[in-house]
C-alpha positions as CSV (number, residue, x, y, z in Angstrom):
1,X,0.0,0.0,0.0
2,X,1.0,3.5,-0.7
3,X,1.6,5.5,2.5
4,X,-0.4,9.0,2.1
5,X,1.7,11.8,2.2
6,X,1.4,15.3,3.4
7,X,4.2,18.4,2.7
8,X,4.1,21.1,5.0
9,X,6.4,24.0,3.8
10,X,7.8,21.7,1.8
11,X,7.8,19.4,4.5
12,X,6.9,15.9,5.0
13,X,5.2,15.1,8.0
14,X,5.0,12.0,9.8
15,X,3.0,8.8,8.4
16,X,0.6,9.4,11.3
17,X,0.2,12.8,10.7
18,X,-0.4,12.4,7.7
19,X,-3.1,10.1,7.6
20,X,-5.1,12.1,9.9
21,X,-5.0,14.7,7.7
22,X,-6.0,12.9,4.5
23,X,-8.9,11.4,7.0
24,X,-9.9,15.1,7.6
25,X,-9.5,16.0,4.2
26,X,-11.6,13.2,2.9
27,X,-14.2,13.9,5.3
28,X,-14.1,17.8,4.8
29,X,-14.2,17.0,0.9
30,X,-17.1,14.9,1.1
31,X,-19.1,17.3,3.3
32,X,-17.8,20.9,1.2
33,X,-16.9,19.0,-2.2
34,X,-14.3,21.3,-3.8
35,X,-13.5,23.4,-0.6
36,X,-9.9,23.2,-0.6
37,X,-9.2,26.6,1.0
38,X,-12.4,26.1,3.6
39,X,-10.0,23.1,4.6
40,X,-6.8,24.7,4.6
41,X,-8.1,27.5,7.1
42,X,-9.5,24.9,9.4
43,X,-6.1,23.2,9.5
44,X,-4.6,27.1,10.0
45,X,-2.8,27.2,6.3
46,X,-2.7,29.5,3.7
47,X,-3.6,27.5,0.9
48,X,-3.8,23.3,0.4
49,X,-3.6,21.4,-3.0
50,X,-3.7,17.6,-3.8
51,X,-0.8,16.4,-6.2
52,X,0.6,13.5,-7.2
53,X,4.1,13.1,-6.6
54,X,5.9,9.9,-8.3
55,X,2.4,8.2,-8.9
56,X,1.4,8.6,-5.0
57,X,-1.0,11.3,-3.7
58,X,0.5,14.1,-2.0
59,X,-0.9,17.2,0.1
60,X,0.8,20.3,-0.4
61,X,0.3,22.8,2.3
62,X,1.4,26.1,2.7
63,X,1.3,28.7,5.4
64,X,2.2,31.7,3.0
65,X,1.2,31.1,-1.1
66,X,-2.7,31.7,-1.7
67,X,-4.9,29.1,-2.2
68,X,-5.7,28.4,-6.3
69,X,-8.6,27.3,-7.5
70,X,-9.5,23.3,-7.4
71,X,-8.1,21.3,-10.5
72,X,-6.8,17.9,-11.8
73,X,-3.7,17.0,-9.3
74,X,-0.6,18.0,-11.0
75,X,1.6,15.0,-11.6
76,X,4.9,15.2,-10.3
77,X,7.7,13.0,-11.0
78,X,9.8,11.2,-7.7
79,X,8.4,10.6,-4.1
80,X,6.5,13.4,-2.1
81,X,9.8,14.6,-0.2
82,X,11.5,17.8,-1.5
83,X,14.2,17.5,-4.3
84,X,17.9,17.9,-2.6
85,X,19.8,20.7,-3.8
86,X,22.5,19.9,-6.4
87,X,26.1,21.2,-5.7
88,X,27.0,24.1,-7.8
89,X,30.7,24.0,-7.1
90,X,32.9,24.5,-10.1
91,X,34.2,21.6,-12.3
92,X,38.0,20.9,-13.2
């Protein structure tokens, strides 16, 4: 099974964690369908969208960038946890 991941600021939270927000998020969706920013504001973020990162789905939560309108995940390529910064020393 896929675990059910959640990015915070870029982020990832814990497995628990994150599975009690996708359970809120399901819930909140089923009650407000479409309502991502009613949800983020009850979780105390900025703005919330679903993605899929690597063929898993991801929620991407922010604190600071506004909420966009609801839309078709993006797909992503790789897991859910943010990309490591390459080196940019200088080559020989």
């Amino acid at each position: 099974m896929t675990a059910l991941q959640v990015l915070v600021q870029g982020v990832a939270l814990s497995d628990e964690e994150a599975r009690a927000i996708w359970r809120r998020f399901s819930a909140w969706m089923d009650a407000n369908a479409g309502d991502l920013a009613g949800f983020a504001r009850s979780e105390g973020f900025a703005s919330l969208h679903p993605e899929m990162h690597g063929g898993s789905p991801v929620l991407v939560a922010s604190r600071t960038a506004s909420q966009r309108p609801y839309a078709v995940a993006p797909k992503k390529p790789g897991g859910a946890g943010p990309s490591t910064p390459r080196s940019r020393g200088k080559r020989a």
